[in-house]
C-alpha positions as CSV (number, residue, x, y, z in Angstrom):
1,X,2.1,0.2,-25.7
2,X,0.5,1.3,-22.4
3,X,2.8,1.5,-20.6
4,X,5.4,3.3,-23.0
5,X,2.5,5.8,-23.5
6,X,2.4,6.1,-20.1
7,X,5.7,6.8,-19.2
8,X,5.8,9.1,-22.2
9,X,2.6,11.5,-20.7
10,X,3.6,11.2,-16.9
11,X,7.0,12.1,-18.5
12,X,5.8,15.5,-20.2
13,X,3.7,16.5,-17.0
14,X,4.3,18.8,-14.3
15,X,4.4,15.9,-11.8
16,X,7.8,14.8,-10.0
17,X,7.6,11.7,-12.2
18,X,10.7,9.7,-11.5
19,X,10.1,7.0,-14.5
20,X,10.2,3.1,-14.1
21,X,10.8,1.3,-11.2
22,X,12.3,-2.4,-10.5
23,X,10.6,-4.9,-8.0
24,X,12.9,-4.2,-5.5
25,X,11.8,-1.0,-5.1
26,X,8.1,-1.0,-4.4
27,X,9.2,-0.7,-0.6
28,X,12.3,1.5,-0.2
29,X,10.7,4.9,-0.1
30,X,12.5,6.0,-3.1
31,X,8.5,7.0,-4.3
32,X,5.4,8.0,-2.8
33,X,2.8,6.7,-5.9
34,X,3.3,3.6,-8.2
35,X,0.7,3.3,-11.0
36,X,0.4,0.1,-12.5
37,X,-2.5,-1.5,-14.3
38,X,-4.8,-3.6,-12.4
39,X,-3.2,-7.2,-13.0
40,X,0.3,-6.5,-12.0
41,X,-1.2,-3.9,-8.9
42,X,-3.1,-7.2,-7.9
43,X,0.2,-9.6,-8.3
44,X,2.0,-7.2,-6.2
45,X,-0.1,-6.4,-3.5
46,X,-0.6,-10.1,-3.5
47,X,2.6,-11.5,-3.1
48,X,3.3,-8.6,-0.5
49,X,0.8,-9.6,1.9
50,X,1.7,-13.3,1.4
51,X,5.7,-12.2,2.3
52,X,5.1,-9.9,4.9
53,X,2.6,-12.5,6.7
54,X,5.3,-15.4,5.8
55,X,8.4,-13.6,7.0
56,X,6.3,-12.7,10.5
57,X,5.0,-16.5,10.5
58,X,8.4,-17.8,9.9
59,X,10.6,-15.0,12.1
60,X,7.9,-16.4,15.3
61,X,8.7,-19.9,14.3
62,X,12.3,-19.4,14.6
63,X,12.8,-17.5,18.0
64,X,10.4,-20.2,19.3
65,X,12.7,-23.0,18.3
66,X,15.6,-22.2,20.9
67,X,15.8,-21.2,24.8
68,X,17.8,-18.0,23.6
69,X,15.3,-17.6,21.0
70,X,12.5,-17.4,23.3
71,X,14.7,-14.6,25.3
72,X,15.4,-13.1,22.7
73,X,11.4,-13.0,21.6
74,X,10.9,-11.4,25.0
75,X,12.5,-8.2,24.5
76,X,11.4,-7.9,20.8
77,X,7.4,-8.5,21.7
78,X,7.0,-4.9,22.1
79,X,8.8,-4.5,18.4
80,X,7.3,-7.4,16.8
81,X,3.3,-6.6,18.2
82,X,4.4,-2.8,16.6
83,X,5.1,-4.6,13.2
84,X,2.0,-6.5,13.1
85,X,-0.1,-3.8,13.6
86,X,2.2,-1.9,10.7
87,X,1.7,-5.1,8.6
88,X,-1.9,-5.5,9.1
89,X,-4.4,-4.8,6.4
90,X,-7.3,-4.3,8.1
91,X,-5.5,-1.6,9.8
92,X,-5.6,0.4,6.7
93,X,-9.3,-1.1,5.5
94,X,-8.5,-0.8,1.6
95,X,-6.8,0.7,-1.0
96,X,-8.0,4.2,-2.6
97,X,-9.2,3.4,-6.4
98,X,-7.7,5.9,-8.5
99,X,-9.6,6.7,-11.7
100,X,-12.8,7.0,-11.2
101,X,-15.3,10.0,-10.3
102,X,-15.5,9.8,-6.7
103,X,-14.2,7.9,-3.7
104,X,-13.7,4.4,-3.9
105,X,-11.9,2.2,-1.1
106,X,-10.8,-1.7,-2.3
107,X,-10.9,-3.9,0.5
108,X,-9.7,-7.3,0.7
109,X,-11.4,-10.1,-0.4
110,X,-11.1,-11.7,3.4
111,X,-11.8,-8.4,5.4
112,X,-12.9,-8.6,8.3
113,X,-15.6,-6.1,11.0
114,X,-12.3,-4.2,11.9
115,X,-11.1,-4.0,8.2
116,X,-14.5,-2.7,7.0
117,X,-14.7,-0.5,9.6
118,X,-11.1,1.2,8.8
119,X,-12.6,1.4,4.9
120,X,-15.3,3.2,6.1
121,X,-13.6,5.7,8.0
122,X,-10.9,5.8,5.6
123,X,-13.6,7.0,2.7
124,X,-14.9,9.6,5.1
125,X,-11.9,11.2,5.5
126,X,-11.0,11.2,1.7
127,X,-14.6,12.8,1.1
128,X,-14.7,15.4,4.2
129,X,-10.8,16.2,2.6
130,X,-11.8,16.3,-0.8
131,X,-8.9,14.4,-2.3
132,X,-10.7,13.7,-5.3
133,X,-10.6,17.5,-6.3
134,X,-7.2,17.7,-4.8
135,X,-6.0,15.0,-7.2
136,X,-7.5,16.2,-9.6
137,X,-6.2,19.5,-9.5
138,X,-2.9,18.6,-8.7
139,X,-2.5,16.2,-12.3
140,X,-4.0,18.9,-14.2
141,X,-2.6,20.5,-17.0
142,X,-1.8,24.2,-16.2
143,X,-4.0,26.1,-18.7
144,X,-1.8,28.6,-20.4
């Protein structure tokens, strides 16, 4: 029932709501915001991290394994330090928590200095731009 009244008041709203999306989508651009309750937001970010580390871990692996892999791992270490650094979370420091009066930043459960620090600045810069108000205004109903 949430989520059908959901779809149905995101649906009515001023808002370039593009409806439901499949898995397979979270990543391909084809939105900027997903809303999901906080289980399935958890699950997702979860399994995300766990891929994007696992695909990294196993892609290392792999050009390891071979004399032409190892070449090959030369001319990609410039790529592959850039996607780490894309793919790390403490790069970010957390997630902005949508919902509540004021700024809050989620950080992860095994953050470390660097990823604490990044939350810190991050919530700065939401404050000093006052996305708050800006979200705010921006979902509002126009008043008639």
């Amino acid at each position: 029932e949430f989520v059908r009244k959901t779809h149905r008041l995101l649906s009515g709203s001023h808002l370039n709501f593009i409806g439901n999306i499949e898995g397979r989508d979270l990543f391909s651009g084809k939105c900027d915001i997903i809303i999901s309750d906080g289980f399935v937001g958890n699950v997702a970010l979860k399994v995300s991290e766990s891929l994007a580390e696992t695909v990294y871990t196993f892609f290392k692996r792999h050009l390891k394994n071979s004399f032409l892999g190892m070449i090959g791992a030369a001319f990609l270490s410039a790529s592959m330090a850039k996607l780490k650094k894309q793919l790390d979370y403490s790069e970010y420091g957390g997630a902005l928590l949508l919902g509540v009066n004021g700024v809050v930043i989620i950080g992860h459960g095994r953050s470390s200095a660097q990823a604490v620090k990044n939350a810190i600045r991050r919530a700065k810069e939401e404050v000093e731009q006052c996305v708050n108000d800006r979200i705010i205004e921006a979902i509002s109903v126009p008043q008639l």
